[in-house]
C-alpha positions as CSV (number, residue, x, y, z in Angstrom):
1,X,53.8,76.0,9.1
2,X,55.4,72.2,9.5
3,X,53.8,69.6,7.7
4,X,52.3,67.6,10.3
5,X,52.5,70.0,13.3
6,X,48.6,71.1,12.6
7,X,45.5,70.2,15.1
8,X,42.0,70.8,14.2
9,X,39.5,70.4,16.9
10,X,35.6,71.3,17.7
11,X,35.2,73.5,21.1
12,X,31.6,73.4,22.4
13,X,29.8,77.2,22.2
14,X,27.0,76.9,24.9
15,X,25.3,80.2,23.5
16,X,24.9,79.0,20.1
17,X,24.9,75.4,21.3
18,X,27.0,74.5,18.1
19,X,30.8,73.5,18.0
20,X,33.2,76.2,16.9
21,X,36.4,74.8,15.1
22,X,39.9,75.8,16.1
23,X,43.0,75.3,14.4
24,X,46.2,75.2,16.2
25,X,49.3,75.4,14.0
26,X,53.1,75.3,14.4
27,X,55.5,78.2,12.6
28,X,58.2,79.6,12.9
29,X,57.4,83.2,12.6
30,X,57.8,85.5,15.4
31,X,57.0,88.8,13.6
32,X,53.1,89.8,14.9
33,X,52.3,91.1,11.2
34,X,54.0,87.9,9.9
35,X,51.8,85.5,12.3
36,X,48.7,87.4,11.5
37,X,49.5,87.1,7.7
38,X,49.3,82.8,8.1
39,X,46.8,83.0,10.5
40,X,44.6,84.9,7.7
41,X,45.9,82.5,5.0
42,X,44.7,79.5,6.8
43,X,41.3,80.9,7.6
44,X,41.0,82.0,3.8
45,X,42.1,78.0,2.8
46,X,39.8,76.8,5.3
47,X,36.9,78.7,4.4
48,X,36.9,78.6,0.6
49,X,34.4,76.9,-0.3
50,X,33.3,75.6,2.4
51,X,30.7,76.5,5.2
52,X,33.4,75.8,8.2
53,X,33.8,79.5,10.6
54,X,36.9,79.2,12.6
55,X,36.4,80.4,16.0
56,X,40.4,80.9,16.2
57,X,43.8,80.6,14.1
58,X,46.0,79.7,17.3
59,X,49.6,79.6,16.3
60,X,52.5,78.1,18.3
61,X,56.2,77.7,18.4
62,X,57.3,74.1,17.9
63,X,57.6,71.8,19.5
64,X,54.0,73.0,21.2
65,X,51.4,70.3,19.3
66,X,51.5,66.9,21.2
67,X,52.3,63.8,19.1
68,X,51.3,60.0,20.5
69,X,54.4,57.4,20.9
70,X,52.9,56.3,17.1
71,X,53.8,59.9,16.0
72,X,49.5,60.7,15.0
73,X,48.5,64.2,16.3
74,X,46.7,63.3,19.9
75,X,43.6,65.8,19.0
76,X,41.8,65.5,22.5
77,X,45.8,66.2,24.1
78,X,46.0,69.2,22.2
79,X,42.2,70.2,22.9
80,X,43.1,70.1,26.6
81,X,46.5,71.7,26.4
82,X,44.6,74.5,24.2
83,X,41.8,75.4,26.6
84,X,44.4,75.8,29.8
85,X,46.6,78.1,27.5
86,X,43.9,80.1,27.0
């Protein structure tokens, strides 16, 4: 992962009528056992002690998280750009 090039962000779940959290992340690795190996490391740091369920680990290829001109992640941007890449 690059320090910096993380989004998290609430997505609405009509059926529970709750907000599931998703995590977007950049890395580098291309390797499908690799990727799933962070994705389960970040849900494992996320959820340790905590009662946060992460609907999805989504990770990207940089440079896919969008910055604003001050350089702070622009959450609802990335919220967007998630949902039509899904």
């Amino acid at each position: 992962m690059h320090p910096g090039r993380v989004v998290a962000f609430g997505i609405f779940n009509q059926e529970m009528g709750t907000e599931d959290v998703v995590i977007v992340a950049e890395v580098d690795a291309v390797e499908p056992e690799e990727q799933g190996q962070i994705a389960n490391a970040i849900r494992q740091k996320v959820t340790r002690g905590s009662a946060i369920a992460l609907r999805q680990v989504y990770l990207v290829d940089p440079p896919w998280i969008v910055k604003t001109s001050s350089g702070k992640v622009a959450r609802l941007a990335n919220r967007d750009k998630y949902l039509d890449s899904i």
